[in-house]
N, C-alpha and C positions, 0 to 999 in steps of 0.2 A: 055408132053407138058408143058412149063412152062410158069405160068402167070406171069403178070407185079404184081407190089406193085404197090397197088394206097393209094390215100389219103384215103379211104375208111377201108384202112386194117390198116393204120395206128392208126385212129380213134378207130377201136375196138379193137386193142391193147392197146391203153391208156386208154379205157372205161374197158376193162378187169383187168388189172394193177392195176387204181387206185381202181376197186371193192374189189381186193383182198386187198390191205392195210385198205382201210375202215371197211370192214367185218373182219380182223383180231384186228382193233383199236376197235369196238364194241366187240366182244368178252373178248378182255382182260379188256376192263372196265368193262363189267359186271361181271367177274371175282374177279376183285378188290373191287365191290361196295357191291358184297356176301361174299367174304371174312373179309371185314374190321370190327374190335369191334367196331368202332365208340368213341373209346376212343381216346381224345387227351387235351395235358396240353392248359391252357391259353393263358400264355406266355413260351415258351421254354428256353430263356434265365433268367427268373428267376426260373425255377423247374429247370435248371442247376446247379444252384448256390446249390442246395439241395443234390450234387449228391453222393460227398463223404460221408456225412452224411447216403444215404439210402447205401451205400457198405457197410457203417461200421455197419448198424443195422443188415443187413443181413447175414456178417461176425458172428454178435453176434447169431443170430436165428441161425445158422448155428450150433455153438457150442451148444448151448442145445439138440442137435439128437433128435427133435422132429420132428414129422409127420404126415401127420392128410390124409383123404382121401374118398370124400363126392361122395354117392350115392345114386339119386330118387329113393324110392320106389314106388311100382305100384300106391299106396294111395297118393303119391306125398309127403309124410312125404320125410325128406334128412335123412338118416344115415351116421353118422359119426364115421369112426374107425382111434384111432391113436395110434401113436405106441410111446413110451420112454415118454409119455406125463406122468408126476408124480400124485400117488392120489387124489382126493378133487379135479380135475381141477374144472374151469369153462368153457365150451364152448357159445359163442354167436355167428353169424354169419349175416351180411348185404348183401342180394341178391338184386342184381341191373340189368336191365336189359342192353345188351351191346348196340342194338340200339336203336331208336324209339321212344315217349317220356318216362326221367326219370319217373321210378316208381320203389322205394325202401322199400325193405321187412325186418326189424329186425326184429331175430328170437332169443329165446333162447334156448336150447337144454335139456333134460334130460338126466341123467346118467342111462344106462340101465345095463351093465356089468363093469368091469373095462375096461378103453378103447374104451367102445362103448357109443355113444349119439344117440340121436331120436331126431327129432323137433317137439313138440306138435302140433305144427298148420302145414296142407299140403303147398303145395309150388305150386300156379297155374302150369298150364302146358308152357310148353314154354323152352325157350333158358336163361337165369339164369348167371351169374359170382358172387358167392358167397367167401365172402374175409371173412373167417372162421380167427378168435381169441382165443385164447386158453392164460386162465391166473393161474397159478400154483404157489405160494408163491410172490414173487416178480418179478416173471420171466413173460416175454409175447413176445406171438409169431403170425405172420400173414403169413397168406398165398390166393394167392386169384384162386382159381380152376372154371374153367367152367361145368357147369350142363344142361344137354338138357332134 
């Protein structure tokens, strides 16, 4: 037996429909709103202006094969191990949180092996983006790695 389309079928077809784009557009912003660092420039068009500049620094970091590669300990100390980094470095490191309000952490690091540093003070618990510094005669190098 076949029924008529009423206005009635119609209604809950577009009541269905638009649920489904509403419920997929909440999804994907909340999606967006947990994934994002929360970092963004001032003005876009004058960090452009900066740009060739950072290719060229990082062309230069590049060339020195260094490496570095930070990990919480259970004690919340960061260990740092790196690699082609030359003797006598200095490691320092600014941990910043990615959202939430600013609160920045300078840390400076001890040499415990060649290659390996410790942070004397722990690092609260939490989500972290630490822009690790490494300075070796005249040469300096950045990198900035996330720590949960």
């Amino acid at each position: 037996m076949k029924t008529e389309f009423t206005g009635r079928h119609m209604w809950a077809v577009m009541i269905c429909g638009f649920g489904v784009v509403i419920a997929v557009n909440f999804f994907m912003a909340t999606l967006a709103v947990r994934g994002f660092g929360g970092v963004v420039v001032e003005n876009s068009y004058v960090a452009s202006q900066n740009f060739n500049g950072w290719l060229s620094a990082a062309r230069e970091q590049e060339r020195l094969g260094w490496s570095a590669e930070a990990v919480r300990q259970a004690g919340g100390n960061v260990r740092i191990v790196t690699t082609g980094v030359p003797g006598g470095a200095e490691v320092s490191v600014k941990f910043r949180r990615p959202l939430g309000q600013p609160e920045t952490i300078d840390l400076g690091f001890d040499s415990v092996t060649p290659g390996e540093y410790v942070s004397s003070v722990p690092v609260p618990a939490g989500r972290w983006i630490a822009r690790i510094e490494i300075t070796a005669a005249d040469e300096r190098w950045t990198e900035e790695v996330r720590i949960e």
